[in-house]
Backbone as a printed PyTorch tensor [residue, N CA C, xyz], in Angstrom:
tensor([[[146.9740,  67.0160,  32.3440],
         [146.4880,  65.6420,  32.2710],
         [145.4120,  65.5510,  31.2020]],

        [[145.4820,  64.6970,  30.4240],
         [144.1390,  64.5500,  29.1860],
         [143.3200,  64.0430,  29.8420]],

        [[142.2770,  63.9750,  28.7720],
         [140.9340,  63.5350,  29.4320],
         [140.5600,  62.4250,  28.9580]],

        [[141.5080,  61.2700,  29.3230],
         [140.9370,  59.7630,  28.8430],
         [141.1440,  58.7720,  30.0810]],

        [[140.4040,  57.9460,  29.6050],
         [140.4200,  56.7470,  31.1130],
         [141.7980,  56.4140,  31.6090]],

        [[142.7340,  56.2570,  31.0130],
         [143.8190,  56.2820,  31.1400],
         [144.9180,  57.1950,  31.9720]],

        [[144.2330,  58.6120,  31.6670],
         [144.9110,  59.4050,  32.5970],
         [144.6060,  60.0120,  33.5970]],

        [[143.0290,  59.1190,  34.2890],
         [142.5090,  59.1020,  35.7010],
         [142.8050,  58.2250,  36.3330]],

        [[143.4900,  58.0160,  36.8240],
         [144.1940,  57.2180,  37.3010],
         [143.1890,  56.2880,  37.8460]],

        [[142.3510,  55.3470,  37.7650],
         [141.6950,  54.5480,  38.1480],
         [141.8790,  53.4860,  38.1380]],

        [[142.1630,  52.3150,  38.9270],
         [142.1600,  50.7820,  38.4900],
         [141.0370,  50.1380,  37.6590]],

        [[141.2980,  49.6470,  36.7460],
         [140.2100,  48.7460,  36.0510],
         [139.1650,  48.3130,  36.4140]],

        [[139.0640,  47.6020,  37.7640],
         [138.4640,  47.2500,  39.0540],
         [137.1030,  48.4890,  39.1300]],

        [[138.0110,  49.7860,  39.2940],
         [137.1650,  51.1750,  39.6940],
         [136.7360,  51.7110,  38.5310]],

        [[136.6510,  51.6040,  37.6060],
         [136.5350,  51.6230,  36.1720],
         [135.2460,  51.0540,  35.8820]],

        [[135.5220,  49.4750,  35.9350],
         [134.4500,  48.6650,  36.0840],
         [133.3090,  49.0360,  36.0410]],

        [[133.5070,  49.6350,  37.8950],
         [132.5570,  49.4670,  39.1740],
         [131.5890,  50.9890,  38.5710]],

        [[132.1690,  51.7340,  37.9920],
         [131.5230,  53.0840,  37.3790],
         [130.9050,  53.0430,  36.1500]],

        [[131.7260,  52.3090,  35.3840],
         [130.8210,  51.7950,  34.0550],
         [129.9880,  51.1020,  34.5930]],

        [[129.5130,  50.3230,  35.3640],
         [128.3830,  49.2980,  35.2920],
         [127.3150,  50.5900,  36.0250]],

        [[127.7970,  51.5830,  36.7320],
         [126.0660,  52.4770,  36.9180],
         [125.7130,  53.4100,  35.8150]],

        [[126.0960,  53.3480,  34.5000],
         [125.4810,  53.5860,  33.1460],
         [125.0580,  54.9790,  33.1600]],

        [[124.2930,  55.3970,  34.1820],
         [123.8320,  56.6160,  33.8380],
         [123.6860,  57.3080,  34.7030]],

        [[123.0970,  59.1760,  35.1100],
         [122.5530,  59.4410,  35.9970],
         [121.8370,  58.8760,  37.3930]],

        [[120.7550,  58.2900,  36.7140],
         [119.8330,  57.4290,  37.3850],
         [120.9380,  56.5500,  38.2150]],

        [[121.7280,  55.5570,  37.3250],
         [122.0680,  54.5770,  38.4180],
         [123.2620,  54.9750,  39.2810]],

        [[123.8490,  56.0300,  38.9990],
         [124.8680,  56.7400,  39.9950],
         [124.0240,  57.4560,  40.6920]],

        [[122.8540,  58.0120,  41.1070],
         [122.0610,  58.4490,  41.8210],
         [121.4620,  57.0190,  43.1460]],

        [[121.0760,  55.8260,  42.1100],
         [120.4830,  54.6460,  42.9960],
         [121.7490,  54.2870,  44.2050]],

        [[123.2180,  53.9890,  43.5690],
         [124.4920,  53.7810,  43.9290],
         [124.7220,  54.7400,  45.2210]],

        [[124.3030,  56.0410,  45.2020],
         [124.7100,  57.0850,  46.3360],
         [123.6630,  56.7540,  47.0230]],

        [[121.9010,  56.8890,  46.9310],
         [120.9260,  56.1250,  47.5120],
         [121.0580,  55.2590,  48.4880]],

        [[122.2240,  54.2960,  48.2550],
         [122.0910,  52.8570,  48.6120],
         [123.3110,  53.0130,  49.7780]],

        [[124.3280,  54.2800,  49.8950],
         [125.2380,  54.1340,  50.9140],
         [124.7900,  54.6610,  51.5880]],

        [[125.4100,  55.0130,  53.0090],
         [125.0260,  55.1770,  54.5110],
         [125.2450,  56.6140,  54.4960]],

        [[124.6770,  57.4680,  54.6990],
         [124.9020,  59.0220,  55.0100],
         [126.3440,  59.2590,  56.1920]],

        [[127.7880,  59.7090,  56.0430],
         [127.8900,  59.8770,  57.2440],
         [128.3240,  61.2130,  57.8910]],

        [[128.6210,  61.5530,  58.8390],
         [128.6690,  62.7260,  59.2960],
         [130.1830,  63.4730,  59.8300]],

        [[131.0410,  62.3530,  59.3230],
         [132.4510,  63.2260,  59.5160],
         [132.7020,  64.4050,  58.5530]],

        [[134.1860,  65.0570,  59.2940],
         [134.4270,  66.2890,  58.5500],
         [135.5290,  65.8590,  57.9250]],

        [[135.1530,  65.4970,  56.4930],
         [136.0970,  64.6250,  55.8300],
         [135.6950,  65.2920,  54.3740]],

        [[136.9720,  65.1730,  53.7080],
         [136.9350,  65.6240,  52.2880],
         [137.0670,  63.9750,  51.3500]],

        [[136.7010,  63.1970,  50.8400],
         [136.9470,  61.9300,  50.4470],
         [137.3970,  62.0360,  48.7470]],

        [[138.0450,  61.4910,  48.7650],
         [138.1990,  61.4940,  46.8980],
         [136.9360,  60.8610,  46.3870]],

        [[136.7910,  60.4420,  44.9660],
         [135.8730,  59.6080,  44.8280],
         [136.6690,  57.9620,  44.8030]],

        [[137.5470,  57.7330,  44.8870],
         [138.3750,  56.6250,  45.0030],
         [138.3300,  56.1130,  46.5410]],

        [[138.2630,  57.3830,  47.3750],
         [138.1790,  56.4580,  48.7970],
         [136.2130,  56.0320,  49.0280]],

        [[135.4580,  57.2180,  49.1010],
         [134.0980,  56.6610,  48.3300],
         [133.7690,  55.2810,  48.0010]],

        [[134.3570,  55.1780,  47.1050],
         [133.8280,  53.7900,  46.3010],
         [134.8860,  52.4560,  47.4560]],

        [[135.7230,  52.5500,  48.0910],
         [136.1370,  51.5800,  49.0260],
         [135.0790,  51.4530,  50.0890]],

        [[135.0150,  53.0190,  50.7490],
         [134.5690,  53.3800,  51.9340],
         [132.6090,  52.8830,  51.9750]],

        [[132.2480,  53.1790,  50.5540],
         [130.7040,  52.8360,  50.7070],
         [130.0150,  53.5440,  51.9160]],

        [[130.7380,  54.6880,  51.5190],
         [130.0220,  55.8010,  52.2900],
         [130.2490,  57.1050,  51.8450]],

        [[129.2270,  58.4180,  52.3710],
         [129.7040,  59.7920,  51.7140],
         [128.6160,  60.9570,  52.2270]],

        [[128.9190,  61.4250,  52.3430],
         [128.5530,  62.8150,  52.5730],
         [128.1760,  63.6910,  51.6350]],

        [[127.2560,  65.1080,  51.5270],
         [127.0140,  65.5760,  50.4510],
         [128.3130,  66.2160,  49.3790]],

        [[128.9890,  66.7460,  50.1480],
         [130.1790,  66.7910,  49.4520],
         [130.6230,  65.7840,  48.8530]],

        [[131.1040,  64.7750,  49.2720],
         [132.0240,  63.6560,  48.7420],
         [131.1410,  62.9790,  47.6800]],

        [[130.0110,  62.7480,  47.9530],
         [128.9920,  62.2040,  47.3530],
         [128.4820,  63.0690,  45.7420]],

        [[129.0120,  64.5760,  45.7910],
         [129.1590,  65.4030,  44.5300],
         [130.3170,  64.8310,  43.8330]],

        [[131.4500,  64.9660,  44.6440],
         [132.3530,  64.4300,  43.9880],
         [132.6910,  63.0590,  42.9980]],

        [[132.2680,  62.2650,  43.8930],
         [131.6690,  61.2020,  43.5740],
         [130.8810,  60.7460,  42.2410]],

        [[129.9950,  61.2270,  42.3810],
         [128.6510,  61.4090,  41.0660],
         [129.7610,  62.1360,  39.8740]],

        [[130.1220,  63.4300,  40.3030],
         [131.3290,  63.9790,  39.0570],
         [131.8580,  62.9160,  38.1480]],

        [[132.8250,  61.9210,  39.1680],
         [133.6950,  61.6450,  38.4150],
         [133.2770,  60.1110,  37.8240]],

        [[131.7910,  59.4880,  38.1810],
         [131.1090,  58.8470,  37.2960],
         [130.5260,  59.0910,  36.4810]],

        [[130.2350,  60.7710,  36.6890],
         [129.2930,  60.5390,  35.3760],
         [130.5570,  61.1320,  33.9730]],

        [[131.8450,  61.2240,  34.2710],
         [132.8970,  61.6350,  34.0540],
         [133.3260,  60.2460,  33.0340]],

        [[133.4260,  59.2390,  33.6360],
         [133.6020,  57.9390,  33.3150],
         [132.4640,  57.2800,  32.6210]],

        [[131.0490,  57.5080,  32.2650],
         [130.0300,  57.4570,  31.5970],
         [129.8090,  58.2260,  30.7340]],

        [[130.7400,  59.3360,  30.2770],
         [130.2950,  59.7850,  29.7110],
         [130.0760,  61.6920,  29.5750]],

        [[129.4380,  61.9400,  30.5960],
         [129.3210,  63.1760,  30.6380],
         [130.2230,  64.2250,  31.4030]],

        [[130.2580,  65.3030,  30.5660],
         [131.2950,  66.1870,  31.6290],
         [131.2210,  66.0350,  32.9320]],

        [[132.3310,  65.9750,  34.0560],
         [132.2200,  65.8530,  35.2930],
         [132.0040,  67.9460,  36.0990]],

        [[130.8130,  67.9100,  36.2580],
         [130.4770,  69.1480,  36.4780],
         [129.6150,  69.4960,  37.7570]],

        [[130.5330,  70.1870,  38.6760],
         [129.6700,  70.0830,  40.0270],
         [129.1460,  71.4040,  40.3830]],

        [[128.1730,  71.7860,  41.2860],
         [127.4390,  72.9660,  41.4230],
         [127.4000,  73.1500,  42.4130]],

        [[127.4650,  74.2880,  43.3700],
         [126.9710,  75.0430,  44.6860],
         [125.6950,  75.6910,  44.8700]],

        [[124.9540,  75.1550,  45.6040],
         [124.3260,  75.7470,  46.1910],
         [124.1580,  76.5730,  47.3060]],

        [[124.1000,  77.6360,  47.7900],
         [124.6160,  78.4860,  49.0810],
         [123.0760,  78.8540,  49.7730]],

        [[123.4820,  78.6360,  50.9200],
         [121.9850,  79.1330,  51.9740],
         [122.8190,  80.1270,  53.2440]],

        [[121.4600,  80.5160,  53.7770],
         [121.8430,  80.9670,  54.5890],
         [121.0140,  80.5610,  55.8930]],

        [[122.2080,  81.0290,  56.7740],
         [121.9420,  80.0870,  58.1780],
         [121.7010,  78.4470,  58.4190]],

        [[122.3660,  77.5790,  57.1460],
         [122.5660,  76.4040,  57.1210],
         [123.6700,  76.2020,  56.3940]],

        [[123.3920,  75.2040,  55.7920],
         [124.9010,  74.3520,  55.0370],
         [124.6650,  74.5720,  54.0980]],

        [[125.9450,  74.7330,  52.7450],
         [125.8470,  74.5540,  51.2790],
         [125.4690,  72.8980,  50.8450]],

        [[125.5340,  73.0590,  49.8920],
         [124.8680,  71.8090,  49.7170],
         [125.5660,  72.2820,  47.7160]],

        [[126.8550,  71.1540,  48.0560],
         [127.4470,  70.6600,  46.7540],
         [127.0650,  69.2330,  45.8470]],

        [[126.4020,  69.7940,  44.3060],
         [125.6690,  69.0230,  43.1970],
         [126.3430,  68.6210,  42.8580]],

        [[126.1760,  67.5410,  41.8810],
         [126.9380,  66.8950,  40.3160],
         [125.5180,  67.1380,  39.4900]],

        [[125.6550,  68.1010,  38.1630],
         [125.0300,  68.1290,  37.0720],
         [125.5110,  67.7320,  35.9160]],

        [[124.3930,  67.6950,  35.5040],
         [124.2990,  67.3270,  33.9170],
         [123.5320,  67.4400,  32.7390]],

        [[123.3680,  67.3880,  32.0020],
         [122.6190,  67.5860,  30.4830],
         [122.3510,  66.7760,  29.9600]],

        [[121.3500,  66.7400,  29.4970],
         [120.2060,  65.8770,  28.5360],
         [119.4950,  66.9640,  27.6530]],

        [[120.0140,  66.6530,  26.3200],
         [118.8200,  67.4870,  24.8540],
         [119.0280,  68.9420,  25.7040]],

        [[119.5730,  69.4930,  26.0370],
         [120.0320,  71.0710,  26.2950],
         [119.1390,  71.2110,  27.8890]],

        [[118.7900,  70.6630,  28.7960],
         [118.4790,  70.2290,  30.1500],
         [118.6840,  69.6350,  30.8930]],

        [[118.7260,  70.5130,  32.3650],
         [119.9670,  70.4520,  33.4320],
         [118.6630,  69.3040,  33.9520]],

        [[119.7130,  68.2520,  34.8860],
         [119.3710,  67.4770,  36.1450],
         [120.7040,  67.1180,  37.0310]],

        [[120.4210,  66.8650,  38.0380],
         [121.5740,  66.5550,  38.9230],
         [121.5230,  65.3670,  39.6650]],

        [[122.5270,  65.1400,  40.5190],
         [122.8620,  63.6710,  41.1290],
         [123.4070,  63.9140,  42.4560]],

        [[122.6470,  63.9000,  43.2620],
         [123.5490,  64.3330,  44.6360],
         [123.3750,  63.6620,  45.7780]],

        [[124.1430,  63.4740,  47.0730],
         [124.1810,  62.6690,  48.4890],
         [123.3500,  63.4700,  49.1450]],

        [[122.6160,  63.4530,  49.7620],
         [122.1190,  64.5670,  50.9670],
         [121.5650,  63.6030,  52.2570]],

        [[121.5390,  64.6400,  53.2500],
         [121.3060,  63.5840,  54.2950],
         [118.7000,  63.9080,  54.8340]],

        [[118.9820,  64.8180,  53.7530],
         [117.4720,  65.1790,  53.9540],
         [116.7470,  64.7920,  52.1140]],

        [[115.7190,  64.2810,  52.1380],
         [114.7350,  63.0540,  51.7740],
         [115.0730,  64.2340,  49.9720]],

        [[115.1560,  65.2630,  49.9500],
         [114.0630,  66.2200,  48.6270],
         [115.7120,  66.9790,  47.9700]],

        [[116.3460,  66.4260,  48.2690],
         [118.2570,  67.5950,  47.6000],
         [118.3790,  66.4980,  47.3870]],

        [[118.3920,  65.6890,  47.0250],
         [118.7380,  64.9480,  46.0760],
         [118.4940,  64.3750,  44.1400]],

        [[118.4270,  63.3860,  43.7060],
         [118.4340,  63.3920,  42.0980],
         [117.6300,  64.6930,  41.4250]],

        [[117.5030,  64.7730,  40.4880],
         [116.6780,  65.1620,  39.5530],
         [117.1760,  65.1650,  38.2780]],

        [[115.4730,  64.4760,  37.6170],
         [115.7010,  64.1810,  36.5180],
         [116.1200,  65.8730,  35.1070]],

        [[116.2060,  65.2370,  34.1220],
         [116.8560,  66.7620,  33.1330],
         [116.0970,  67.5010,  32.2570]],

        [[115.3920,  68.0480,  32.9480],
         [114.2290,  68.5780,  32.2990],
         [113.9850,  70.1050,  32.7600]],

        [[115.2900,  70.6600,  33.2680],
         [115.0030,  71.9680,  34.0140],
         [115.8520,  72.9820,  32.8220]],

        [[114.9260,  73.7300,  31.7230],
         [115.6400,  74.6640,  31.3720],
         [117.1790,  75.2840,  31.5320]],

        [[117.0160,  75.8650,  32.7880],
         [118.5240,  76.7790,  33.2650],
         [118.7760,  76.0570,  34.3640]],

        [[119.7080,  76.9130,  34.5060],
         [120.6410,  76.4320,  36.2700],
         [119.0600,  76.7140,  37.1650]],

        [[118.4440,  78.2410,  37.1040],
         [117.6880,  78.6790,  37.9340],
         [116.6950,  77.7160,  37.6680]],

        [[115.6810,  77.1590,  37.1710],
         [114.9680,  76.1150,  37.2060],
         [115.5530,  75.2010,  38.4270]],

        [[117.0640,  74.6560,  37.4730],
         [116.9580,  73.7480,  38.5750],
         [117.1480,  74.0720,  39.9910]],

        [[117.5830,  75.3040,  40.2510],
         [118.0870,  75.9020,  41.8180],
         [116.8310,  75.6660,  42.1260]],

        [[115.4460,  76.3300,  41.4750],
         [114.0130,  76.6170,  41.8050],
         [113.3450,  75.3930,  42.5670]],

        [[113.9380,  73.9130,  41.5100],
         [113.5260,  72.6630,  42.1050],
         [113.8480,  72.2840,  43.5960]],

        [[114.5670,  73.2330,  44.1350],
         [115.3310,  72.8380,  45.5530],
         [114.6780,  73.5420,  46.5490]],

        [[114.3740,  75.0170,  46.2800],
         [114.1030,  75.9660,  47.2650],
         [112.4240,  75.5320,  48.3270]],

        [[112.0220,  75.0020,  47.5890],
         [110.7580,  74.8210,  48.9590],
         [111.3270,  73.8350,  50.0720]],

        [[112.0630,  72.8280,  49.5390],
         [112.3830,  71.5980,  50.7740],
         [113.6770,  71.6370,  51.3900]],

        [[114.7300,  72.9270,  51.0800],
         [116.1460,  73.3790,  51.1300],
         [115.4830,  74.1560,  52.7390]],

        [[115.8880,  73.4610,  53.4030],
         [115.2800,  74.0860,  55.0680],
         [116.5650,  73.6010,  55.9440]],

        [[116.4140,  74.5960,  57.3230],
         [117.2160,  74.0820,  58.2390],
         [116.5690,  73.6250,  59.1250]],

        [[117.3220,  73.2280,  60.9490],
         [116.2710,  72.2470,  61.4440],
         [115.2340,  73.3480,  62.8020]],

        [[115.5150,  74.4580,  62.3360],
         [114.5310,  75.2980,  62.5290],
         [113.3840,  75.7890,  61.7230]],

        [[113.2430,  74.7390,  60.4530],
         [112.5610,  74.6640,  59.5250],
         [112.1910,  76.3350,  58.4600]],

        [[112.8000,  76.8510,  58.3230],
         [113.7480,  77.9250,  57.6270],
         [113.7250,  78.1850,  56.5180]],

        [[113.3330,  78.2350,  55.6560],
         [113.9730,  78.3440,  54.2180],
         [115.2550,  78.8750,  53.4130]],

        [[116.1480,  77.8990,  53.4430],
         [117.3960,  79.0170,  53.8640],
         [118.1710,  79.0620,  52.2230]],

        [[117.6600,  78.5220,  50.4080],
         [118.5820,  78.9360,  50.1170],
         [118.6000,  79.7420,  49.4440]],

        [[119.2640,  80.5240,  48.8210],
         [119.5370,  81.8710,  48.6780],
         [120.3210,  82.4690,  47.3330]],

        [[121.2740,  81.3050,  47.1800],
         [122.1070,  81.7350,  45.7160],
         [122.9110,  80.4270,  44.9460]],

        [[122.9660,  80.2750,  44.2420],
         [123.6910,  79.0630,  43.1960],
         [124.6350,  79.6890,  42.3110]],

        [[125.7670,  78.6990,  42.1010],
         [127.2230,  78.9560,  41.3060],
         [127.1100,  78.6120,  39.8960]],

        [[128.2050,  79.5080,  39.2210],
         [127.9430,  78.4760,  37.8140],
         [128.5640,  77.2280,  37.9930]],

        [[128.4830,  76.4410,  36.5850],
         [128.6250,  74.4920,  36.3170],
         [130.7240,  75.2520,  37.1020]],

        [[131.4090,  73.8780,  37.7690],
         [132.6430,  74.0850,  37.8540],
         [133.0050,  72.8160,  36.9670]],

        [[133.5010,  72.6630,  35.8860],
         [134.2140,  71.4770,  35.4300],
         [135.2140,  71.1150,  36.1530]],

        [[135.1950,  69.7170,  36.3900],
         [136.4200,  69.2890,  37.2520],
         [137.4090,  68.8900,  37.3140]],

        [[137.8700,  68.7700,  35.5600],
         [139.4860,  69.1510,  34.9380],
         [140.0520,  69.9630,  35.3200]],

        [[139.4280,  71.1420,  35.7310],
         [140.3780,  72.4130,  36.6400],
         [141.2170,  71.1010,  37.4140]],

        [[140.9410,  70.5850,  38.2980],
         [141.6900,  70.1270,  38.9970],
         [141.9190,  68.6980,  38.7960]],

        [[142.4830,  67.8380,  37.8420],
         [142.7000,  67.1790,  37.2460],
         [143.9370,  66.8930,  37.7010]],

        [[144.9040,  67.9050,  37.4610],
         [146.6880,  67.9680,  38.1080],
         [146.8390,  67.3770,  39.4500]],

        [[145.5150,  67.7750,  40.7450],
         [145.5280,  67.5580,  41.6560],
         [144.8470,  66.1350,  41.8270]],

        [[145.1150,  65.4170,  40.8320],
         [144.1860,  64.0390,  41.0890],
         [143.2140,  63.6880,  41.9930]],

        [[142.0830,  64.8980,  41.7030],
         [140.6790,  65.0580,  42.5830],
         [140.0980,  63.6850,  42.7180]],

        [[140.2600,  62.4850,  41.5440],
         [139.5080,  61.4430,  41.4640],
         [140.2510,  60.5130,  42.5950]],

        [[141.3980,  60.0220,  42.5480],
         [142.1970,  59.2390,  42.9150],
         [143.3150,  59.7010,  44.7910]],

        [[142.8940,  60.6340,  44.6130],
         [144.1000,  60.7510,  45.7620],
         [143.5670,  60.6270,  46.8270]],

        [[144.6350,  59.9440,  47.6820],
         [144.4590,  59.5330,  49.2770],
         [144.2500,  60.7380,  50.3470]],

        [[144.5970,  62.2220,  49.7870],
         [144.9850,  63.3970,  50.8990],
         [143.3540,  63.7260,  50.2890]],

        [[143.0720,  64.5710,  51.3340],
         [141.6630,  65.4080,  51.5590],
         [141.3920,  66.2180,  50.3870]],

        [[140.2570,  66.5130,  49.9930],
         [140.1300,  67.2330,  48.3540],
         [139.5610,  68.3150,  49.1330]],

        [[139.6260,  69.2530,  50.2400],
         [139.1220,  70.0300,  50.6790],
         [139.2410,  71.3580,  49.5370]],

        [[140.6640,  71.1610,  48.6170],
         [140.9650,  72.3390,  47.4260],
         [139.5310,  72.9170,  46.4800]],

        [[138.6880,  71.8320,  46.6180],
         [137.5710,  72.0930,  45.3520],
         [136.6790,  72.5470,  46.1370]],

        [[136.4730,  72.7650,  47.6410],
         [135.6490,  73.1940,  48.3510],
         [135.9020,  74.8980,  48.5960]],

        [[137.3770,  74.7650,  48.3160],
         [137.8350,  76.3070,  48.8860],
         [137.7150,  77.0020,  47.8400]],

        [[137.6150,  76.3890,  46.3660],
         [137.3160,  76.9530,  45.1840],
         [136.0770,  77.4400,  45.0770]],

        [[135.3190,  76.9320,  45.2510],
         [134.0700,  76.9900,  45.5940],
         [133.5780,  78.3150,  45.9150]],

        [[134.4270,  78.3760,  47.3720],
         [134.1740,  79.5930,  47.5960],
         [134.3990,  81.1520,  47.1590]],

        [[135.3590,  81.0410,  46.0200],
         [135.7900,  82.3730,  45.2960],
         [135.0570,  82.2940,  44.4740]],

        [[134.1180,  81.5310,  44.3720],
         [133.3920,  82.0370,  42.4860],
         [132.1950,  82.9450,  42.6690]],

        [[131.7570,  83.6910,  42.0840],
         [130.2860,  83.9550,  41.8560],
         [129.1670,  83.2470,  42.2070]],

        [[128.5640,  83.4670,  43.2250],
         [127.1040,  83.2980,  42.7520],
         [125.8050,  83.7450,  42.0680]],

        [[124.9440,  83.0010,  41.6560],
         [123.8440,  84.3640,  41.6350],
         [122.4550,  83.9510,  42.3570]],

        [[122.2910,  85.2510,  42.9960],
         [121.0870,  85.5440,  43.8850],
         [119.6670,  84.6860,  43.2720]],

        [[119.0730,  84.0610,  44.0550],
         [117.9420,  83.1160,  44.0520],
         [116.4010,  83.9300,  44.0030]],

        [[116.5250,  84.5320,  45.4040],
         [115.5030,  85.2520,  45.4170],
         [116.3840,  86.7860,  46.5740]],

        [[115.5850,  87.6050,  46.2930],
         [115.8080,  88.9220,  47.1280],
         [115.6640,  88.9600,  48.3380]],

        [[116.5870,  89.9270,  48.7050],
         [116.2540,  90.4510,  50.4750],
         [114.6010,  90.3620,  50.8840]],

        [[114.0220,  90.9750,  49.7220],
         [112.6120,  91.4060,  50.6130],
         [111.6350,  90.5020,  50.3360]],

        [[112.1540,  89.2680,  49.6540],
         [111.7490,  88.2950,  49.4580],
         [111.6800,  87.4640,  50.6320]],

        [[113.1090,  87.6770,  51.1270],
         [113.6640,  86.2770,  51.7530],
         [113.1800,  86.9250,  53.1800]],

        [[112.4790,  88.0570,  53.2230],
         [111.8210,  88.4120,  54.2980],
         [110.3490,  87.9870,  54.9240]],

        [[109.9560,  87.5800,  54.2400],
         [108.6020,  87.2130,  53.9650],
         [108.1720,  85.8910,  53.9570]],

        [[109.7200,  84.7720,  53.7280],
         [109.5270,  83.3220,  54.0580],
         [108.6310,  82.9890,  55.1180]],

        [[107.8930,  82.0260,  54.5240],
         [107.6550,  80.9770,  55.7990],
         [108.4770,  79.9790,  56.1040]],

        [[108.3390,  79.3190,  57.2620],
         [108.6830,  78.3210,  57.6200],
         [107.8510,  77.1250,  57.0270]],

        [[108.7970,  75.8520,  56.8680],
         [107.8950,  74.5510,  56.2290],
         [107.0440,  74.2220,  57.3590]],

        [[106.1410,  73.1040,  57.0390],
         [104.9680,  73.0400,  57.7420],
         [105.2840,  71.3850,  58.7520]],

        [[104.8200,  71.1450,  59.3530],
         [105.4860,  70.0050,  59.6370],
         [105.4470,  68.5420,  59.1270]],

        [[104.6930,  68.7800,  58.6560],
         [104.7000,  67.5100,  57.8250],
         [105.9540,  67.2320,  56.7600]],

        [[106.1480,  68.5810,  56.1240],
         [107.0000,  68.6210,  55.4090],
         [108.5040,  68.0570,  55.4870]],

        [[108.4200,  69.1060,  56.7950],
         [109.8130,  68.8940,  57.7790],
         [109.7710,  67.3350,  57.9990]],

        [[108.9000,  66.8320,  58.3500],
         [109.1400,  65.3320,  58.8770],
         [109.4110,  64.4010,  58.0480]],

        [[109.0640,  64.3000,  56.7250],
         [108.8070,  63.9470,  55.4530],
         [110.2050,  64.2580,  55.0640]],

        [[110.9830,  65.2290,  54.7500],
         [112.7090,  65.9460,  54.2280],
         [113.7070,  64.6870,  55.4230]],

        [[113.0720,  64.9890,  56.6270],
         [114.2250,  64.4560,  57.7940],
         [113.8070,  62.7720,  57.7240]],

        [[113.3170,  62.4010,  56.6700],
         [112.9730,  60.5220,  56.8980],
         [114.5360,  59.9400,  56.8890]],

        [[114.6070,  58.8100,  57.7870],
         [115.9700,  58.2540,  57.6620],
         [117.3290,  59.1180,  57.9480]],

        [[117.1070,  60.4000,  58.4700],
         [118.2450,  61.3080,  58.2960],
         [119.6480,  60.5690,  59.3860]],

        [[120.4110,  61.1130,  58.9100],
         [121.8660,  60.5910,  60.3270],
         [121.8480,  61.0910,  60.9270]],

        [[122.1740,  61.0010,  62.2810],
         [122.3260,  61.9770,  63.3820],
         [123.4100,  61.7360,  64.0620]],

        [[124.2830,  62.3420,  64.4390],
         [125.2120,  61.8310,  65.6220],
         [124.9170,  61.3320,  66.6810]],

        [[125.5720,  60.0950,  67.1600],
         [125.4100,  59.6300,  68.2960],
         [125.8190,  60.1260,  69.7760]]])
């Protein structure tokens, strides 16, 4: 599949609706502004933009394939912890510096602006407020950029069936280590304020 508007299968309509958030920033305000939710759902970014809702996953996806349609490579990132959840990015570049665009359901994993040297900068920007709800410090290792033409064939943007494929990809790649064993021995726990401050507005199941 090439890489023109044309052969993402998008309606004009959805086209539109992605050109008009221009940049980082406003595909960041756009994910901001939907409802966190908590199913175990893989969403395209086509059901997304109906649904006006998303999850950190879907919500990577999502950001990808706008900032895809704006412009910039559609390029998503892993983050891996331990004893919590991964937590899947959309990055990008500005003047040779990373920032990202992401859904999260806690206040501090989300945007950042592009001003972080390397990947590790930006992993670095995550690790104090990257906690579980035993207040934890749990993350641990980051992936390289995945471009998301790999799966292009599989009409990641547009299709109605579950994109769970880019999640399972995910999991075969490389990471690299954040900080060390005897590092990650020595964590503290966040303080509570902190914790309370990350969990503002969070979803919870009913």
């Amino acid at each position: 599949m090439s890489n023109d508007a044309n052969s993402w299968g998008l309606t004009p309509s959805e086209l539109r609706k992605l050109r008009s958030l221009k940049d980082p920033h406003g595909i960041q305000r756009l994910l901001d502004a939907m409802p966190y939710h908590l199913e175990d759902s893989a969403w395209s970014p086509r059901r997304v933009l109906r649904e006006n809702t998303s999850h950190c996953y879907e919500g990577a996806l999502f950001a990808a394939a706008a900032l895809r349609v704006n412009g910039y490579p559609p390029l998503i990132w892993d983050l891996e912890s331990e004893h919590d959840t991964d937590h899947v990015i959309a990055i990008y570049k500005v003047d040779e510096h990373w920032g990202a665009v992401a859904k999260s359901n806690f206040t501090g994993c989300r945007f950042r602006e592009p001003v972080h040297r390397s990947l590790r900068e930006l992993a670095l920007s995550y690790f104090n407020i990257y906690h579980n709800l035993r207040g934890e410090r749990t993350l641990r290792t980051f992936s390289r950029p995945v471009h998301m033409k790999r799966f292009d064939h599989l009409q990641w943007m547009t299709t109605d069936k579950p994109v769970w494929f880019v999640a399972e990809y995910l999991l075969t790649i490389p990471h690299t280590r954040l900080i060390t064993p005897e590092q990650a021995k020595r964590l503290h726990r966040v303080d509570g304020r902190l914790f309370r401050a990350e969990c503002l507005e969070r979803a919870v199941k009913k």
